[in-house]
N, C-alpha and C positions, 0 to 999 in steps of 0.2 A: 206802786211797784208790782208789777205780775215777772215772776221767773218761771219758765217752762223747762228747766234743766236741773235737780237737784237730786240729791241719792242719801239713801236712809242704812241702817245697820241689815238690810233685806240686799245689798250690796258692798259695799263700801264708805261707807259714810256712818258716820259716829253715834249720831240720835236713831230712837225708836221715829215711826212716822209721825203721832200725835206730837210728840215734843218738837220736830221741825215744824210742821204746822205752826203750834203755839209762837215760838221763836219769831217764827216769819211774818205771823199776823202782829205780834207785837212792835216790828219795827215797821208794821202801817202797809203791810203786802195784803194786797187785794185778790191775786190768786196763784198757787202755786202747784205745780205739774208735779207727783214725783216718778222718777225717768232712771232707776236703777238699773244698774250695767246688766246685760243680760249677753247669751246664746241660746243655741241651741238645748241646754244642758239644763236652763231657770228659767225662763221665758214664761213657762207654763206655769211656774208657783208665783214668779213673782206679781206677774197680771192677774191671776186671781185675787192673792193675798193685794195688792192692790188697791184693785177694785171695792172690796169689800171694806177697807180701812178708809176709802175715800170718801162711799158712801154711810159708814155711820158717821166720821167729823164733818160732813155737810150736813150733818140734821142738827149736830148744835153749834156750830162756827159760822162767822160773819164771811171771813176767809174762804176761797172757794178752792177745793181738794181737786185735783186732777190725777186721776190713774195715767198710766203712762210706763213707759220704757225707754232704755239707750242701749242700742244695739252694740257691742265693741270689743271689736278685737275678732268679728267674725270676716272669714276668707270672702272677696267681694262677689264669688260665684254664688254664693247660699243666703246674699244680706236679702235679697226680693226675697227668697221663700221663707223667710223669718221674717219679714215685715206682713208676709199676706197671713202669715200666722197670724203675728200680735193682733193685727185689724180683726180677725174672725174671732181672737176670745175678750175683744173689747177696751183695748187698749186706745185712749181717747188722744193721744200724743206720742207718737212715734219720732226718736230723736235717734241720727246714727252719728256714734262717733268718727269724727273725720279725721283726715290726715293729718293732725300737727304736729308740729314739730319737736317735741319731746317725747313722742315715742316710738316706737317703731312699728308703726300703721303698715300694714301691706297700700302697696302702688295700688290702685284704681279703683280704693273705697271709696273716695269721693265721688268717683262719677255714678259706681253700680248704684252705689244710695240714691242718686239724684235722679235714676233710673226708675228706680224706685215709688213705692206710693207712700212714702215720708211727711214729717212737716218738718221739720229741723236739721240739717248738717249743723253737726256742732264742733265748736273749732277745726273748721276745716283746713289749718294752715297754710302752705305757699299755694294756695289756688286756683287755677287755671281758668283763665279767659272764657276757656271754652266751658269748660264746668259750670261758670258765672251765667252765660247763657245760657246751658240747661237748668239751672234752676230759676232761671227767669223765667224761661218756659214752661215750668213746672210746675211755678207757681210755689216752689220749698223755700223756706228761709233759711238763711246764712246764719251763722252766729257770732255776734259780738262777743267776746266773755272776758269776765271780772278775775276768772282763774291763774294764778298764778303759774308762769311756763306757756301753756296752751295763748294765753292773750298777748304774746310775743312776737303773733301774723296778724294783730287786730287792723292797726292799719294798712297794709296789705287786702285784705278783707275787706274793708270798708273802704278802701279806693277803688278796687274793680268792682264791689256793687255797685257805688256812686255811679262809675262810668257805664254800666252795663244797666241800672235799675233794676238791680235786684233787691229781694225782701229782704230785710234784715232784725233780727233782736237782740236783745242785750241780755244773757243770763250769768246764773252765778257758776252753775256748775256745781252748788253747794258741797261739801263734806262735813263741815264741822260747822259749830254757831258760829263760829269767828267768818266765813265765808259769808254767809247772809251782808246784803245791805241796804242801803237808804235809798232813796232816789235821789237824793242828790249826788249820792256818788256816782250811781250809776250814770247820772247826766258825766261828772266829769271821766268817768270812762270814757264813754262816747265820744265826747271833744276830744281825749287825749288821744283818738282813732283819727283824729281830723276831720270828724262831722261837724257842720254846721249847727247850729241851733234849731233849724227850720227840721235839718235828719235828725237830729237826737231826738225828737219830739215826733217824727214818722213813725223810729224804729222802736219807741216805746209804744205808740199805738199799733203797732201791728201784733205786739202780743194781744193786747186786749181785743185784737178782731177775731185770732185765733179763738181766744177764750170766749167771746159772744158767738164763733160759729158752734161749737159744742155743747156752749152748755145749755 
């Protein structure tokens, strides 16, 4: 299981970073992003602090730490210059929250994102054909997710990638332990997306390509 979507107490989410790590690697996770909500306002503490956390548990963990951020709830005018930020202080995965349908996303974050030099739209809800396109073009991945509310467009999502070939993964979105899971769940998420066996097994490998391009 690799998840490139999870958030720590440095956001919203309930564990220090070392204890999601630990958690993660105990249910057999091979590598995990963490992707704490950010703007304008923390972007800079939390990609330092980060970084620096990802790199000491990568000197003793089998599990591999990915620094990272999710961009959310920023106006779709300002998501590029906060993305060319994050890249410049070294942020290995850039994730923008996407439009779903449980919260009240400003209109045309999903496209400015995919505008963007992203790797992840995450739960990008009712999403547009065209949008699908550009991130085919783009070369950005869509996101499957395990998240309660947000996973409510999965299939949606995973019919216009099918039909367009776009990238897709499957994250948790973590918050609390109880979020984390197995890969075989995750497999039956996917199916309950109405992927095939042949895509469930794509869109799990495409985190791990993500994760062999950087580390």
């Amino acid at each position: 299981m690799i998840d490139l979507h999870t958030h720590t107490f440095f956001s919203d989410g309930e564990l220090i970073p070392s204890e999601l790590v630990r958690r993660a690697e105990a249910y057999g996770y091979k590598a995990i992003a963490i992707t704490d909500h950010a703007d304008i306002s923390n972007y800079d503490f939390l990609i330092s602090r980060t970084i620096k956390v990802c790199e000491k548990l990568n000197k003793k963990n089998k599990i591999i730490s990915i620094p990272g951020i999710e961009i959310t709830h920023v106006h779709p005018d300002d998501i590029n210059d906060l993305v060319e930020k994050s890249r410049k202080m070294g942020a290995k995965i850039i994730v923008v929250h996407g439009e779903t349908v449980t919260e009240p996303v400003l209109s045309g974050t999903n496209r400015r994102a995919l505008e963007a030099d992203i790797d992840i739209l995450a739960h990008p809800g009712l999403i547009t054909e065209e949008d699908i396109e550009l991130a085919v073009e783009k070369g950005i991945c869509v996101e499957i997710t395990t998240r309660k509310g947000h996973s409510i467009t999965n299939g949606h999502v995973a019919a216009l990638s099918k039909k367009h070939g776009a990238k897709m993964v499957l994250n948790t979105d973590s918050h609390a332990p109880s979020d984390l899971i197995t890969i075989d769940y995750a497999k039956k998420v996917l199916r309950g997306a109405g992927l095939s066996e042949d895509d469930c097994i794509k869109t799990l490998l495409n985190s791990k390509i993500i994760v062999d391009k950087i580390s």
